[in-house]
N, C-alpha and C positions, 0 to 999 in steps of 0.2 A: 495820207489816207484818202481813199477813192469811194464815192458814195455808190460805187456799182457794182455787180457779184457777178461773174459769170459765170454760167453755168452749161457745162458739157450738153451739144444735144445730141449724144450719143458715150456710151460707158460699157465698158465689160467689166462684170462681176469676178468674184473669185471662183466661182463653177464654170467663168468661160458663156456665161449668156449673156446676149446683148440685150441691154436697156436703151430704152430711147426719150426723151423727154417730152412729157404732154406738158400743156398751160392748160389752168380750168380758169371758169369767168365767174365772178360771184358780184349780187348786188347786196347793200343792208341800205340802212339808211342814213352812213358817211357816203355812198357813190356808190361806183362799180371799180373790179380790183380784179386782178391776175392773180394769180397762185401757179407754182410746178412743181409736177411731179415726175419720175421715172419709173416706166413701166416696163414689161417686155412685148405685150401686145394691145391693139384694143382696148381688148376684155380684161384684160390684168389693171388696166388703165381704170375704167370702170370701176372694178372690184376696189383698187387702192384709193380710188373717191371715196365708195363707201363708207371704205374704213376710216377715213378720215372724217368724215362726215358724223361719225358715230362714237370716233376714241382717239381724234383729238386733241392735246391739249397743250397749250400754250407754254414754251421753253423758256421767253427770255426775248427781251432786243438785244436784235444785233448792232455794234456796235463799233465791229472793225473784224478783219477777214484775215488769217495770219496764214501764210502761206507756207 
């Protein structure tokens, strides 16, 4: 088992659009921390903060990556 994920910086959907992968930065009051997302632009980048920012919620640890 490998403590690491990695993650495509770039993906085609099943419509045939490219995704690209942003990192966002966040502080609380354990540190500061990375997050990523995939967007198709920018602004789709943005908008998917948002949403994140607002709906959220928490799945589960991970705990091993099966391929």
């Amino acid at each position: 088992m490998t403590n690491n994920i990695e993650l495509p910086m770039i993906t085609t959907g099943q419509d045939g659009q490219t995704w690209h992968l942003y990192s966002f930065h966040y502080t609380s009051q354990d540190g500061e921390f990375v997050g990523y997302l995939h967007a198709l632009d920018d602004g789709h980048a943005e908008q998917r903060l948002q949403e994140l920012r607002h709906g959220a919620v928490l799945a589960g640890r991970m705990v091993e990556v099966v391929q």
